[in-house]
C-alpha positions as CSV (number, residue, x, y, z in Angstrom):
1,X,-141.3,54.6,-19.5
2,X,-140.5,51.4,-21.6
3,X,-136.8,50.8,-22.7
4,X,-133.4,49.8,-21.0
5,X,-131.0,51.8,-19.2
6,X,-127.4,52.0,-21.1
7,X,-124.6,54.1,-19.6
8,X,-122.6,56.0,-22.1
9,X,-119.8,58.8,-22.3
10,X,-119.4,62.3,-23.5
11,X,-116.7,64.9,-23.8
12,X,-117.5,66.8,-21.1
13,X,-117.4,70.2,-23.3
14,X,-121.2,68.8,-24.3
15,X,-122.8,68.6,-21.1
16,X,-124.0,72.7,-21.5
17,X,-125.0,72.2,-24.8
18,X,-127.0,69.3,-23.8
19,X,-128.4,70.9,-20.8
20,X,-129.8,74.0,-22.9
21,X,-130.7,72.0,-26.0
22,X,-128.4,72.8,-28.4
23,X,-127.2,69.3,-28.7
24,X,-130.0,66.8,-29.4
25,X,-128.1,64.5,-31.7
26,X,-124.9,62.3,-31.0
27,X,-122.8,60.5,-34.1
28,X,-120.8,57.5,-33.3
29,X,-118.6,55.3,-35.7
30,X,-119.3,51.1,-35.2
31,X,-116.5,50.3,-32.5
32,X,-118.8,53.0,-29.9
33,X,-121.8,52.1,-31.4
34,X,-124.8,52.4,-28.3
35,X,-126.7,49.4,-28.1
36,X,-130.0,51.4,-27.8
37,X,-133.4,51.5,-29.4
38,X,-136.3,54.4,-29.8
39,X,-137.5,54.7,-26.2
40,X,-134.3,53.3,-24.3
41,X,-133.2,55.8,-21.6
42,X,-129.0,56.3,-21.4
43,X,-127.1,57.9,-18.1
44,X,-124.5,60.4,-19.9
45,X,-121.5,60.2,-18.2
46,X,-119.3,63.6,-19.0
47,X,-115.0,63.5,-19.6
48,X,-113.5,65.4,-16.4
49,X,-116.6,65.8,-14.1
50,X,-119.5,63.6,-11.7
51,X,-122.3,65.2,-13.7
52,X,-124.5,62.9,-15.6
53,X,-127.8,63.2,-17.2
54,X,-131.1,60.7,-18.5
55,X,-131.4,61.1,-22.3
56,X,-134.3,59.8,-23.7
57,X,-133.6,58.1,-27.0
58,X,-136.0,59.4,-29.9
59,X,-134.5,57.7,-33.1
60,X,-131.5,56.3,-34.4
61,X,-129.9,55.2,-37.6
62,X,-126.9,55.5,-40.0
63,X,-125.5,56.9,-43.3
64,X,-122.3,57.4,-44.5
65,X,-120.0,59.8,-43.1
66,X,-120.1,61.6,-46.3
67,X,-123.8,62.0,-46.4
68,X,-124.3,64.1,-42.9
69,X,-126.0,67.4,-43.8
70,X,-126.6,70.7,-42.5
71,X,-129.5,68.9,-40.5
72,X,-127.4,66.8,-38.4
73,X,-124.9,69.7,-37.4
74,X,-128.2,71.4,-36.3
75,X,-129.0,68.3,-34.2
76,X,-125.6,67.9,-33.4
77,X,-124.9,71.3,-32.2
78,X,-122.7,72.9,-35.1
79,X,-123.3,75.9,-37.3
80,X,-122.5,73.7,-40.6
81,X,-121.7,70.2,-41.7
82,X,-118.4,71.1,-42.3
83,X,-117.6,72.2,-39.0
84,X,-119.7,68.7,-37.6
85,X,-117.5,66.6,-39.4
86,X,-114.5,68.6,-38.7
87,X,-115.4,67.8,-35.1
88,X,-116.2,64.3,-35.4
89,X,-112.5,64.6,-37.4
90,X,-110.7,64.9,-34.4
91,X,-112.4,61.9,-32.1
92,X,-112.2,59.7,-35.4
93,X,-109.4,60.6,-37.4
94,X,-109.2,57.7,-39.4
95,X,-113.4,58.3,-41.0
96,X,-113.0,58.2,-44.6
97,X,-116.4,59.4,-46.6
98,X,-117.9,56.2,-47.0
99,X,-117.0,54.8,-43.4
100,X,-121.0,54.5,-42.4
101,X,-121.6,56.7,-39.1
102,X,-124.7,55.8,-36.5
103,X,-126.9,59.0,-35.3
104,X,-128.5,58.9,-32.0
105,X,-131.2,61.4,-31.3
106,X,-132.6,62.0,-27.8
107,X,-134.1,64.5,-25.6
108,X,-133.4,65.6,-21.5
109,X,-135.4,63.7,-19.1
């Protein structure tokens, strides 16, 4: 596979829903920003345990915190946008709606 290898972090509460596909999405605000393009590979590193796992990266790209939709709490995991950015609330508590967000989508390996 072509791409680089970036380490990054999760809360370790996303490892399961990574590991059975619920989360296929990741939102991060500029100062955690991944360096990463399509076809990078990242080790996930998880809060409070050793496990990690190889994400392939399958798009990213940005929009503003108030544009998320219904489609990126799928990706992301969530049952609605509102409880997505309710979420993304509590590890960015200063997002204001037109603070731009980055989206990283990616698969298992």
């Amino acid at each position: 596979m072509k791409g680089k290898t970036t380490d990054v972090n999760f809360d370790g509460i996303y490892y399961d829903w990574i590991m059975n596909g619920r989360k296929r999405q990741t939102i991060r605000t500029p100062p955690k920003r991944w360096d990463v393009i399509k076809g990078d590979i990242v080790t996930a590193h998880f809060t409070g345990s050793d496990k990690t796992l190889q994400l392939l990266i399958e798009g990213t790209g940005y929009k503003s915190f108030k544009n998320l939709s219904n489609v990126d709490a799928e990706l992301e995991g969530f049952d609605s946008v509102g409880e997505l950015k309710d979420a993304l609330l509590i590890y960015y508590p200063n997002l204001i709606p037109e603070n731009r967000v980055y989206y990283y989508r990616f698969h298992m390996i």
